[in-house]
C-alpha positions in Angstrom: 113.9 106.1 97.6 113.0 104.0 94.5 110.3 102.3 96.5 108.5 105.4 97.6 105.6 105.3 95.0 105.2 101.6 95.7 105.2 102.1 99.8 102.6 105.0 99.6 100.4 103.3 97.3 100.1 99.9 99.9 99.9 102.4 102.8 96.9 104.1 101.3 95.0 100.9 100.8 95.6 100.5 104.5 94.2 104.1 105.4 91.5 103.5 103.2 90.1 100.3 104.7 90.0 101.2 108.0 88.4 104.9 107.1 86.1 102.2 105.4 85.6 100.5 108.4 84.1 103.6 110.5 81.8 104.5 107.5 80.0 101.7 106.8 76.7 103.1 106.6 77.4 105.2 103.6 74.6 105.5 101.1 74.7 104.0 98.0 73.9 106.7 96.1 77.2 108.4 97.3 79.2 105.6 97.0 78.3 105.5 93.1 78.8 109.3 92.9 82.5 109.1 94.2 83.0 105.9 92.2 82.0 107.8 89.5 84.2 110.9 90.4 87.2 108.3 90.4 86.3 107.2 87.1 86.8 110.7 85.5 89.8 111.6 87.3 91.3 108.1 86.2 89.9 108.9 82.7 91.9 112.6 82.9 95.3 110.9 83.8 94.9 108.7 80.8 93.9 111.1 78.3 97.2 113.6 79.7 99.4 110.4 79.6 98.4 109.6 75.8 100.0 113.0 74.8 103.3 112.3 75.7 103.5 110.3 72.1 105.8 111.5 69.4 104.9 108.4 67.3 101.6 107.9 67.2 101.8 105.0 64.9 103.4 103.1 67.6 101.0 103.6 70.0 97.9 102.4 67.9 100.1 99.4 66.6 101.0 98.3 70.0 97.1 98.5 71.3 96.2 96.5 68.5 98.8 93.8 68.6 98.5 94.3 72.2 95.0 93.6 72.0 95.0 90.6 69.6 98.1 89.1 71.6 96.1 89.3 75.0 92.4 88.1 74.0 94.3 85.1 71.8 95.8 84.2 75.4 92.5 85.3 77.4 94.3 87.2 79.8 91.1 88.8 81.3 89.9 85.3 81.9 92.8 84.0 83.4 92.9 86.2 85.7 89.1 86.1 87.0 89.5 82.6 86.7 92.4 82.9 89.1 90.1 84.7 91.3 87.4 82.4 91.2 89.9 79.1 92.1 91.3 81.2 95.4 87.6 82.0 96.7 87.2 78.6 96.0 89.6 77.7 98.1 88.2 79.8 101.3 86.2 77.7 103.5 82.5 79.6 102.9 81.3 79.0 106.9 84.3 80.6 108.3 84.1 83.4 110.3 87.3 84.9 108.3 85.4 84.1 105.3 84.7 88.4 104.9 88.4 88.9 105.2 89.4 86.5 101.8 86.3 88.1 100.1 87.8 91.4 100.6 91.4 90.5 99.9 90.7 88.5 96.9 88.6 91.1 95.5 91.0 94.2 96.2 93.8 92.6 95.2 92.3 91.8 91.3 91.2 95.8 91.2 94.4 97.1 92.6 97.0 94.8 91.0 95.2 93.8 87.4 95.8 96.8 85.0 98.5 99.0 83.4 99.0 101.7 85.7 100.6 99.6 88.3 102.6 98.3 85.8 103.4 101.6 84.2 103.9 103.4 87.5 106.1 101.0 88.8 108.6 101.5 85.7 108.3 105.0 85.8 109.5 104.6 89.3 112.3 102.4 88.8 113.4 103.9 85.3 113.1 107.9 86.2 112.6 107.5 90.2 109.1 109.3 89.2 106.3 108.7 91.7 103.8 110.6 90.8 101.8 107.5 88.8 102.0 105.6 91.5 101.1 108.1 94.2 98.1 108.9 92.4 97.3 105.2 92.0 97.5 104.9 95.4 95.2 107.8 96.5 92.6 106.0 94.0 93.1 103.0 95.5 92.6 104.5 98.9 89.3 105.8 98.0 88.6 103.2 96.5 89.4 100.9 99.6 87.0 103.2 101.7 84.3 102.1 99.8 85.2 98.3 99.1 85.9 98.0 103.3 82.7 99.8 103.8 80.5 96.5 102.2 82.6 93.8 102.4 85.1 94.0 104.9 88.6 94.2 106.9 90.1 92.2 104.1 90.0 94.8 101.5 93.5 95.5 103.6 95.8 92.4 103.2 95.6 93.2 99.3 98.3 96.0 100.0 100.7 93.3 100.2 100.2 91.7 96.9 100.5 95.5 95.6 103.9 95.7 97.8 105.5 92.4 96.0 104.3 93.2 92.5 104.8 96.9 92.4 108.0 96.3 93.9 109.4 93.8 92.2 108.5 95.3 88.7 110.3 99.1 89.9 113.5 97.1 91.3 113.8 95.0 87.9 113.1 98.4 85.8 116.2 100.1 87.8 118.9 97.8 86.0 117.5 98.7 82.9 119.1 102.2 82.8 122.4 100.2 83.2 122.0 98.2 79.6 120.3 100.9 77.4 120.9 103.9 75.7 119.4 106.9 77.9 117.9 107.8 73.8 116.3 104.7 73.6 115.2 104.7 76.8 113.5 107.9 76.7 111.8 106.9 73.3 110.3 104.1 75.3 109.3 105.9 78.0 107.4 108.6 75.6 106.0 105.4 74.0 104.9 103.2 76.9 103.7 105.9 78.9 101.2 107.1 76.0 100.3 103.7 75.1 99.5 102.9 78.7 97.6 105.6 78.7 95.2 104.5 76.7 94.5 101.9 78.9 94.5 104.1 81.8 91.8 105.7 79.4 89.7 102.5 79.4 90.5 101.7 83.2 88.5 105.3 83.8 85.2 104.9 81.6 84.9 100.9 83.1 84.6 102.8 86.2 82.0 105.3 84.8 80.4 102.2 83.6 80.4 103.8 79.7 82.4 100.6 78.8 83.6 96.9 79.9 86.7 97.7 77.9 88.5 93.7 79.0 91.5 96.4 80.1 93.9 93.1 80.9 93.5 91.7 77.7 95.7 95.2 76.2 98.3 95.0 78.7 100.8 92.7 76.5 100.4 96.1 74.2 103.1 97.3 76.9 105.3 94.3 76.0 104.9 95.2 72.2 106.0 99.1 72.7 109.1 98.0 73.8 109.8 95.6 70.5 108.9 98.5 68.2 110.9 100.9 70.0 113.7 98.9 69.7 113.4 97.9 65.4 112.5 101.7 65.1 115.6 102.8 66.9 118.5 100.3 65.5 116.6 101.0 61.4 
């Protein structure tokens, strides 16, 4: 089933919250240890990811024009400032007001970054799951501890997740039906390295060894594909 990764990953979030819910009185000293544990696992994937290169040259080209492309549009900021407009939009006596903290807040970690984006293709392209499976059971720890302090909400962000994830695997199927399965694979070798590198930088912002502005190099995904293309027709 195409939307397999997709389904497990919103179902997780789910699971997570309300294993949240019953463990609210966590310490915070473990709560920064498994955060931290998260961090090095995401940091692993990256790094295993950025192997799967046979052009290296591409990869660093598209992370820089990547980068320049996304902090010339401010795509980081956008996207807080998104964030900051909808909890502006909450009313701030309500009683629900814990349940729009928690969604708008899960919904930014879990949908902003590259390896929903990259999962998603993967699982439209090669019906390949795994990214997004592991994204998920990240995302379900990572919904434990998010429920655990600020709510039930955390929970409604699975379906943002559903829509976006979703729609990006459906579009990615038709693609196999337009382009060379050559091509293709030289972009998949490509984009999965290059968004591995930002998996990379998702991983030590978790650590908290960097603020790497991760959304800012996601157009780098957008810029594979373009050199890919020129490399493979000349």
């Amino acid at each position: 089933m195409v939307l397999f990764g997709t389904i497990v990953n919103a179902l997780l979030i789910v699971v997570g919250t309300f294993i949240g819910r019953f463990l609210r009185s966590i310490p915070e000293k473990m709560k920064e240890t498994i955060m931290y544990g998260i961090g090095l696992a995401v940091a692993v994937i990256g790094i295993q990811m950025t192997f799967e290169t046979t052009q290296i040259l591409i990869v660093i080209i598209s992370i820089v024009l990547g980068a320049v492309i996304g902090e010339w549009i401010d795509l980081d900021k956008k996207v807080t400032t998104l964030g900051k407009w909808i909890e502006s939009k909450m009313p701030q006596k309500d009683q629900e007001t814990n349940i729009a903290e928690g969604f708008v807040t899960a919904t930014l970690i879990f949908v902003v970054g590259s390896m929903a984006i990259i999962g998603a293709i993967d699982s439209g392209i090669r019906n390949d799951h795994n990214v997004l499976v592991m994204k998920g059971i990240i995302d379900g720890f990572t919904s434990i501890i998010l429920s655990s302090s600020i709510g039930i909400g955390v929970a409604f962000a699975a379906l943002p997740v559903l829509i976006y994830q979703g729609a990006i695997t459906l579009l990615s199927t038709q693609i196999s039906k337009v382009v060379p399965q050559s091509l293709l694979d030289f972009f998949i070798s490509e984009m999965t390295a290059t968004g591995g590198l930002m998996i990379l930088a998702i991983g030590l912002n978790l650590i908290g060894l960097t603020k790497i502005r991760v959304a800012n190099l996601v157009p780098g995904i957008l810029v594979v594909s373009v050199i890919v293309t020129i490399v493979y027709l000349f």
